[in-house]
N, C-alpha and C positions, 0 to 999 in steps of 0.2 A: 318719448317726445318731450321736448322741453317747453317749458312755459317764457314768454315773450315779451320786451317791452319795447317801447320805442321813445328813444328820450333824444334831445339837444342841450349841449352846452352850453347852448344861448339863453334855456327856458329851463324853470323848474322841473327837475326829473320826477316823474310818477313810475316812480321804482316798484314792478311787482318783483317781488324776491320769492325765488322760491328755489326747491335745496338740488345740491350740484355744483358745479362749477359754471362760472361764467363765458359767453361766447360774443363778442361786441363784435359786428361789423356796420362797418360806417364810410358811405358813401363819400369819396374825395372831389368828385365828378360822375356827372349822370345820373344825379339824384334829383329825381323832376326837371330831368332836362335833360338834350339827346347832345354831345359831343363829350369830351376830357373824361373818358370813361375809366375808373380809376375807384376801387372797391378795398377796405382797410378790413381785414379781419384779425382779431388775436382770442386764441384759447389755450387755457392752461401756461402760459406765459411763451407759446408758441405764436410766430405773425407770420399772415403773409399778405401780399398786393396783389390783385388782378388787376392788368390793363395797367396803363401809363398812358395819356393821351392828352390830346390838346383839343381845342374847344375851334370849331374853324372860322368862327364870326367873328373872334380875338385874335387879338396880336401880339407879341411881349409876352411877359409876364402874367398879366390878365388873361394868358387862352391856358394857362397850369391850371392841376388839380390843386386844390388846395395840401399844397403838403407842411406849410406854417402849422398846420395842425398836428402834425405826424414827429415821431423822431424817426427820420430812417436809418439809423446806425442800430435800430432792434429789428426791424424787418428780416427773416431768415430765408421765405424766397420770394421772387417776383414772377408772374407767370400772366405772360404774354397771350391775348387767343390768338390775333390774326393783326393785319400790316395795315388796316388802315389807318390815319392819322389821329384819328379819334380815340384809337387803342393803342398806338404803341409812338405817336410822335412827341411825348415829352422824355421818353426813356434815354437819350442823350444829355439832357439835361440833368436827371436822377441818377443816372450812374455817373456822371464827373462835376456835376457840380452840387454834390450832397455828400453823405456820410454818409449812404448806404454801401454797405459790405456784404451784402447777401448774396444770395446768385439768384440766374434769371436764366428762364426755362422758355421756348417755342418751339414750333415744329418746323423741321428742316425747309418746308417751302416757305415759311413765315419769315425764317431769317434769309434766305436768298432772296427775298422781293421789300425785303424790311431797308436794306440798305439803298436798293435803287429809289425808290420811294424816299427816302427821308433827304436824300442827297438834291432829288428833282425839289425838297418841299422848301431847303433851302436856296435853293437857285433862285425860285420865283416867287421867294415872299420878296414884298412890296417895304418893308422896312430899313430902318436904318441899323446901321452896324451894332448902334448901343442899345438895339432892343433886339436885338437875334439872341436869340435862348442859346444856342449853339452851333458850331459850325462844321463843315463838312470833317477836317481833322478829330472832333468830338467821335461822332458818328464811326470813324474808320475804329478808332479805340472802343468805343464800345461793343465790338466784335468781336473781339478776344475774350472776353464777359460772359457774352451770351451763350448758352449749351441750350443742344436741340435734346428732341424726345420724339420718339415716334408714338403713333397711334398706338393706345394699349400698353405700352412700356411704364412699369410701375419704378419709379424714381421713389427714395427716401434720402429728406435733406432734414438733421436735427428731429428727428421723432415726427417729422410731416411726413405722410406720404402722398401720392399724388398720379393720377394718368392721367389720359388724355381721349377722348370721343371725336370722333369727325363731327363738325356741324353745320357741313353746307356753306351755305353763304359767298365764300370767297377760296380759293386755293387754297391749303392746309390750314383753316381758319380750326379752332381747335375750343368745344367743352373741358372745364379743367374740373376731374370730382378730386377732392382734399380730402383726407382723411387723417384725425388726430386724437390720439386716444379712443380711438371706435367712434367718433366724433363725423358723418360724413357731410361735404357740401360739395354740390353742384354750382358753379360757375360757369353760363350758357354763352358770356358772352354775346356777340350777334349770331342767330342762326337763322335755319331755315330746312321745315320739314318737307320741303316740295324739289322731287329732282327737277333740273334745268338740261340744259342740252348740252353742257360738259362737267359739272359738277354732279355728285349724290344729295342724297338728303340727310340731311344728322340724324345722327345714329341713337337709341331708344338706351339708356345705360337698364346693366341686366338688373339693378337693383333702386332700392327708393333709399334715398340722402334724406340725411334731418332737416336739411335746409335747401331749398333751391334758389338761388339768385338768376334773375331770368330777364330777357328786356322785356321793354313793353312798346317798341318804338314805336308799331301801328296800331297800338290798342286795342278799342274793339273793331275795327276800321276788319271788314272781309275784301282779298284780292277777288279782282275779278279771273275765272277762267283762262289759265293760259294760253291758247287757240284766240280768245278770244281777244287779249291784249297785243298777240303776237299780229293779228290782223289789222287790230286798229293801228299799231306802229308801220308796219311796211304800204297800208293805204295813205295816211297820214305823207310818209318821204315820198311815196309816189304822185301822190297828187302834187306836190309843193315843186316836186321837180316838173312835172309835165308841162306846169302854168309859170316854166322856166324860173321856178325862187329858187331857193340856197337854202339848207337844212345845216342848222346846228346844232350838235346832241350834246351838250355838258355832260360827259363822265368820266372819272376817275381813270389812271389811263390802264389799270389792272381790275380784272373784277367784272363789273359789270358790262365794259369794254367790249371784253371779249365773247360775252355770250352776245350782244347786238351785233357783232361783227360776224361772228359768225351766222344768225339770221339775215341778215344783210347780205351779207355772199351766197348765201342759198336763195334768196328772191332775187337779186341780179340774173344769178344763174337761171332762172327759170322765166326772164323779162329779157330778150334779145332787146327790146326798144330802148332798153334804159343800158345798154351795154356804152354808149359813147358818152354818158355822165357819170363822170367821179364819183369814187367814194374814197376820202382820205383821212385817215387812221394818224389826228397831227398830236401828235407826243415826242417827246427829244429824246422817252423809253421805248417808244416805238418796237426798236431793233433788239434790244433788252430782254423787253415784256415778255416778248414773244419766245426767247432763246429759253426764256426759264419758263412758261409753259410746257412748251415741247420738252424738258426733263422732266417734269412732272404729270408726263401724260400715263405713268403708271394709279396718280392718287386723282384722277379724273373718271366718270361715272364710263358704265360698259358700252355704251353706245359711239364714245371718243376712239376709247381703246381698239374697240373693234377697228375702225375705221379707222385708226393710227399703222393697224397693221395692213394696210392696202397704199393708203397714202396718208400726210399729213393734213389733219383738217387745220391746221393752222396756217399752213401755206394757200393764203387766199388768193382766186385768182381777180377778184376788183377790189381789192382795197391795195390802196398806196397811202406808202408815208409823207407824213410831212414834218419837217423840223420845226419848223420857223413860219413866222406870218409872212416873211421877208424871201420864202422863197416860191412862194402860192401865187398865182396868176389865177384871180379873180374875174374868171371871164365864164360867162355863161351859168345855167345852172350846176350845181355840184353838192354833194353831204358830204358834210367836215366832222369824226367826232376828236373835240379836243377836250383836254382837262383843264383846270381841276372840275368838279362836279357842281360846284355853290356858285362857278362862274364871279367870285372872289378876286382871279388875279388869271396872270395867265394868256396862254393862248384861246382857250373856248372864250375870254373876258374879251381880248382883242376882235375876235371873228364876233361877237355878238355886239360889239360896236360900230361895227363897220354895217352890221345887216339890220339892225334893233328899228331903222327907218321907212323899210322897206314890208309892204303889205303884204307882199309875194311870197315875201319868207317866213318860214318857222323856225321855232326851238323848243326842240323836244326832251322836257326832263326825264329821263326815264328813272331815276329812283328818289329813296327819301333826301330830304334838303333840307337841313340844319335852320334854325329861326337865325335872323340878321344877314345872311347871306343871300347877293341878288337875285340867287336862283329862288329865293320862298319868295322874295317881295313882288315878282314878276308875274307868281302864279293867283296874286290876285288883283294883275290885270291894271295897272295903275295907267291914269293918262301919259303920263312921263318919265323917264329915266334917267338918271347924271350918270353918265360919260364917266369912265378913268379919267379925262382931263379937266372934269372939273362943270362940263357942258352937261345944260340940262336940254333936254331933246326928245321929241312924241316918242310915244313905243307903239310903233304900228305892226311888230313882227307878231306873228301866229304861234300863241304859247299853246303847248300843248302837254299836260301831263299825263303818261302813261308808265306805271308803274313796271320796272322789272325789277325790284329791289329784291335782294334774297333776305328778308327780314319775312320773322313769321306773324302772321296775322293772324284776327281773332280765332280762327279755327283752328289753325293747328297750335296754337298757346291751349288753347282751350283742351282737345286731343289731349299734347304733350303733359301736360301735365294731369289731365286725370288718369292716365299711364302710369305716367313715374311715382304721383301719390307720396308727394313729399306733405309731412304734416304743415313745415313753417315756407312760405313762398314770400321773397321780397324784390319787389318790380324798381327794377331799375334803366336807363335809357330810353326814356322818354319822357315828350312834353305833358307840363304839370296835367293840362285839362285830358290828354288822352289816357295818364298811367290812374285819372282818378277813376274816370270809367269801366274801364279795366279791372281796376281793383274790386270796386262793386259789382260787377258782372262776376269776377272769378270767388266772391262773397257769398253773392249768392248758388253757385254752382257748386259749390262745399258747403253748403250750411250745415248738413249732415256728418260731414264729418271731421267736425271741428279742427280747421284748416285756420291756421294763419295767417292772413294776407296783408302785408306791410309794405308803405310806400315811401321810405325816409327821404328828407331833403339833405341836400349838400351838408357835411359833417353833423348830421343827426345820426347818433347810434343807436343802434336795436340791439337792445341787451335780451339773452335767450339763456337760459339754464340748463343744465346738462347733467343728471347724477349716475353718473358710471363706475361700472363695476370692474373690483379687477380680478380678474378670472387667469389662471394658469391652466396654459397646454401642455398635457403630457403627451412626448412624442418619442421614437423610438423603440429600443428596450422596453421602456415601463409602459408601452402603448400595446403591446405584445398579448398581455392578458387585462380582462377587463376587470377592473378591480370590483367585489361585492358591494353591498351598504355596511361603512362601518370600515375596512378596509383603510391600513395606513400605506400613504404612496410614499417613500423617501427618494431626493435624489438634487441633483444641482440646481435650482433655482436660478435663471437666465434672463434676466431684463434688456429688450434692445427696444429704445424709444420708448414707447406706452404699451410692449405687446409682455408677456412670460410666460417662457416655456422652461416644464420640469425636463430634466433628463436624465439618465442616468451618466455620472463621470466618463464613460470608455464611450460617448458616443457624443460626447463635447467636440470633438473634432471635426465630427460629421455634420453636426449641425451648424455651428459657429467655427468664426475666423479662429476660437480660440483652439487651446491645447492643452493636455496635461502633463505635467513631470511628478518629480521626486527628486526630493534632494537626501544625499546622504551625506550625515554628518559623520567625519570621523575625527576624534580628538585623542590626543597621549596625554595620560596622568602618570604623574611620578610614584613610582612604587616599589620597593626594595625588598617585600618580603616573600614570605612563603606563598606560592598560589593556591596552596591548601586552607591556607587560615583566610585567603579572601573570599576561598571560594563557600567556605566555612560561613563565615560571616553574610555573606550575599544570601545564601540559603535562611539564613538567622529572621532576613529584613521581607526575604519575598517570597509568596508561596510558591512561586514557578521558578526555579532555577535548574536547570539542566544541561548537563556536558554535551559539547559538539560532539560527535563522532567524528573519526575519520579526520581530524583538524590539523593542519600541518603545525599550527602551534596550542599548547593547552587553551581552549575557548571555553566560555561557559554563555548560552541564551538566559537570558532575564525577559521572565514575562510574554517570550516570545517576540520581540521589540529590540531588545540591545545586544549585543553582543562584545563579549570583556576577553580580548586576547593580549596573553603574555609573546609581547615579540621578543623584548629585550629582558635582561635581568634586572634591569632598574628603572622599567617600567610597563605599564600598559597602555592598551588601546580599545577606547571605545568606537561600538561605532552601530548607527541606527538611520534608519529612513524617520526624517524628521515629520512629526506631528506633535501635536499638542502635550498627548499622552507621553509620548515616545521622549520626549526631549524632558517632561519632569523625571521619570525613572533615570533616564542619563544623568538627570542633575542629584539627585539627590544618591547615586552610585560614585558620583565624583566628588561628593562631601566626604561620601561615607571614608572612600580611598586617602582622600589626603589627610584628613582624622587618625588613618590610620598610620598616617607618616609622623604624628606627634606624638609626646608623651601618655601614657592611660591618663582620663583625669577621673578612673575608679578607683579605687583600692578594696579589699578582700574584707570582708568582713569573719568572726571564727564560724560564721555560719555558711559561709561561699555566698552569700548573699552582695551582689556590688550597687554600693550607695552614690550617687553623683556627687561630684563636686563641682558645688554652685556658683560657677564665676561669668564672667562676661563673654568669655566664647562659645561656653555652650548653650546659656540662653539667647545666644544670638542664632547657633547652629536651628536650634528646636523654633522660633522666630520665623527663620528663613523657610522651614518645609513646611510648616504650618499657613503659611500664606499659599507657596504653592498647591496648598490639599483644600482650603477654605478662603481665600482671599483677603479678606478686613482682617487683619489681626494687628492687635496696638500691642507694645510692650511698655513695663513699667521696670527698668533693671533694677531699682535700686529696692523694688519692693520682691523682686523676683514673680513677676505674674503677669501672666498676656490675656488679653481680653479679645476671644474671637467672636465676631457678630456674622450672624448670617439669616437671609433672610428678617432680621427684625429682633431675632432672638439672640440671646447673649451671652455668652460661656467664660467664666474667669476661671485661670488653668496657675495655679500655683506650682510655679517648677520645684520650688526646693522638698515639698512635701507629693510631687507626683497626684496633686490630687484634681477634682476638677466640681465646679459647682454650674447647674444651670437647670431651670427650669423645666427644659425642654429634655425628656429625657434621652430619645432617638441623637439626638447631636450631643446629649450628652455621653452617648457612649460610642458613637463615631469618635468624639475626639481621644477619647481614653484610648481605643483600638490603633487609631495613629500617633499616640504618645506611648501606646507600647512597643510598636516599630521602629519609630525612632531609636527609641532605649539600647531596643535591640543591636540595632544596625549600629549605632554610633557610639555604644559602650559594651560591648561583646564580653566572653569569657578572656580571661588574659591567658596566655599560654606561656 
């Protein structure tokens, strides 16, 4: 569990520090406050963004997340939950008019309903050209961008990795858990733990995340009963029509839509009286909506499916389209549901102007409604209304709020989470007074078990600690037998992102993209003599030297490693599977050889005893394999003496007198033992 702070860069930070590495996320949008949902996380120098969204009470500029705060050219991925505007309509604007380079991840329903949707949102904003974030060309390019993910599909981008949960709510509306460095976070996005009548309920993940991000959009606020809502809405249009009014239902023209429409078409059906009043479904996605439900009636709940395979429940037989205000004949009583939902702009804006005077009529909110937008200001019932044209005018219409929002309520937030049993929970999308209650209610329901509970404001980060461990998995071969206590495991050592797995070499193929080789080296040295006197003299330098059998030219093995064949008579051939080892015995065989192409520089003493003769080549010769055998070795020509340091310790090797001085006696007599090989090898018996 990691230890928490919550700081802003506005206010002095009360930094608790404690050890690990650092986990900062900070709220861009929807920090104490419900639209421009939009969540900044970075760990280990790893980022990512949930949601990209726009605020729907603003317009311009002012409805962004704040991303002045952000650099997005380090952001590595973006991950989208679901297509409402609040979550995913500034992402035209962040992928082409920012430095973000990263890639952006949803779920295949998310991007087929992402594009209808953002195209509708620029049609009917109410702005002028120099305040449009982006335009419909924006949108068609961001396309090619976006990569889906299914349910359960584990993606790895840059050391992140990432799935995906169903979570209700909306058609492929999608929990993202992150996972970084063994690092995990839940991102719930909007959800909802209550099946509806064609969607599921979010899915329970099998494990608990160090951190959950969750909304709070209803608070501690409990749904009433679904029966029970579902009665008070179809009493509600029924009455309104009987007493011949006109019924407006402001919602979204995806989503919630479709679950009233389809209760709608089932009380019609079951109300012959009400068969010769309207119900009309007015969206310009209408014909759209509807095509990409019906593809997606395999990730719709079993009760759809079922009944998919008899008929289409989407093919309604009382609801009609309508485009346009301009093609509705306003005669008699009738139910219109139009969009957008905040009743903002739009065709539901137009129908609720026309009817807003009218006592007979209602408008029925059926989900949450953003502050600033006239769908909240209505719900508490004002004497008056202004007009889109600018008119102020009674509001005699019959507001009625009945929730069908698929946002989860106190209960199942409460439920969900003492389930999942994450230690650090931080409440985002919702307003400031309900995410405070919330907080204190979810405070006190953990007291016990020392649970987190944090409510950051718009770019206030929550810095959280992390001290992880790195642990290698052996797998394979070396996974075969279980090693005792004490037990050494050797084997390749394998880093991909933040995980490591041992393996053994012959099963690096199996496990990773990678592969092994071998390179063999084969090199020709100049040589003109006898292969007796080299084979002679190799014998001299190495204790393993032994004739090939069977060689179609004289061969001799070195060490097991090299092999020295005469092809020609004025010269040789080495040749070795290159390693470390393998390539110093080849070098210092190929000193030996071409030394041996030069004059003696011994001469015979009357005792056969051979004395060196001290000049610049051969204490460069003893120089050059003395580094190869020890590494640090300095020479002093003019004094004739090298100084090898190893380890800290220090050996002065006087070549003219063979002799050697060092405190350390062990390396003192390692180096004698390789200054008498040398000798060996590179000043032989003369013949």
């Amino acid at each position: 569990m990691g230890s928490s702070t919550q700081s802003n860069p506005l206010k002095r930070k009360d930094s608790i520090k404690g050890p690990g590495d650092k986990l900062d996320i900070t709220p861009l949008g929807a920090g104490n406050e419900v639209g421009r949902s939009c969540v900044y996380m970075t760990y280990k120098s790893k980022t990512v963004l949930f949601d990209c969204g726009i605020h729907p009470a603003y317009s311009g500029m002012a409805a962004l997340p704040y991303f002045d705060e952000i650099d997005p050219s380090t952001i590595d991925v973006l991950l989208v939950t679901h297509f409402h505007l609040d979550h995913c309509a500034s992402l035209p604007y962040f992928l082409e008019k920012t430095t973000f380079k990263g890639r952006v991840f949803m779920t295949h329903a998310t991007k087929a309903i992402y594009k209808l949707f953002l195209s509708d949102f620029v049609k009917i904003s109410k702005i002028s050209v120099e305040e449009m974030l982006y335009d419909e060309q924006d949108i068609a390019r961001t396309m090619d961008k976006i990569e889906v993910i299914d349910f359960h599909q584990t993606v790895e981008v840059n050391g992140i990795k990432f799935w995906c949960y169903t979570a209700g709510h909306v058609l492929g509306a999608a929990m993202f858990m992150v996972d970084i460095a063994g690092v995990r976070v839940l991102y719930t996005g909007d959800y909802s733990r209550e099946e509806d009548r064609h969607l599921r309920a979010a899915e329970m993940p099998e494990f608990s995340p160090d951190v959950c991000i969750i909304e709070s959009t209803y608070g501690v606020q409990v749904h009433q009963p679904r029966a029970v809502r579902e009665r008070r809405f179809t009493e509600t249009v029924h009455q309104t029509v009987a007493q011949g009014g006109r019924v407006v239902i402001p919602a979204f023209a995806l989503g919630r839509a479709q679950e009233l429409l389809l209760i709608l078409d089932e009380y019609w059906e079951g109300h012959p009286e009400l068969h010769n009043i309207p119900i009309y479904y007015a969206s310009p996605l209408a014909k759209k909506c509807m095509a990409v439900y019906q593809t997606y009636i395999n990730a719709m709940n079993d009760r759809i499916r079922s009944q998919f395979e008899v008929s289409n429940p989407f093919n309604f037989k009382h609801i009609l389209p309508l485009k346009n205000i301009e093609n509705f004949e306003d005669v008699g009583p009738s139910v219109v549901m139009a969009s957008p939902g905040g009743l903002q702009s739009g065709l539901s804006r137009q129908l609720f102007d026309l009817w807003c005077q009218d006592k007979k009529n209602s408008c029925v909110i059926p989900g949450y409604v953003v502050e600033g937008t006239l769908a909240k200001t209505i719900m508490n019932e004002p004497k008056e209304v202004t007009l889109m044209s600018g008119l102020v005018v009674p509001l005699n219409i019959q507001v009625h709020y009945i929730s069908f929002s698929a946002h989860a309520d106190f209960n199942q937030t409460s439920a969900f989470l003492n389930e999942l049993r994450p230690p650090n929970i931080i409440l985002v999308h919702g307003e400031a007074n309900e995410m405070g209650r919330l907080k204190a209610k979810l405070q006190t329901q953990f007291t016990e078990q020392n649970v987190n509970v944090l409510s950051p404001k718009n770019c206030q980060t929550v810095e959280m600690f992390f001290k992880g461990e790195k642990t290698a998995k052996a797998i394979g071969r070396l996974a075969e037998k279980k090693p005792s206590e004490g037990d050494s495991v050797s084997g390749l050592l394998v880093r991909k992102g933040f995980t490591y797995q041992l393996m053994a070499p012959e099963d690096l193929h199996v496990f990773t993209q990678l592969s092994t080789g071998s390179v063999m080296q084969r090199q020709s040295v100049p040589y003109k003599g006898a292969f007796a006197v080299l084979t002679y003299r190799l014998q001299q330098m190495y204790e393993k030297v032994e004739v090939v059998p069977k060689a179609e030219n004289p061969s001799l093995k070195v060490h097991d490693k090299v092999t020295v064949i005469q092809e020609g008579t004025d010269y040789v051939v080495l040749q070795w599977v290159s390693d470390p080892i393998s390539d110093m015995v080849a070098d210092s065989i190929v000193v030996m050889i071409l030394k041996l192409n030069t004059q003696p520089i011994y001469e015979s003493n009357g005792h056969g005893v051979k004395e060196a003769r001290v000049d610049k080549d051969s204490i460069k010769i003893v120089h050059s394999l003395l580094i190869s055998l020890f590494g640090d070795v300095k020479v002093n020509e003019d004094q004739h003496t090298l100084l090898v340091t190893v380890d800290g310790d220090v050996a002065t090797v006087d070549h003219a007198n063979k002799s050697v001085e060092c405190n350390n006696e062990n390396l003192r007599e390692r180096i004698k033992v390789a200054l008498r090989r040398i000798q060996t090898a590179c000043y032989p018996l003369s013949f």
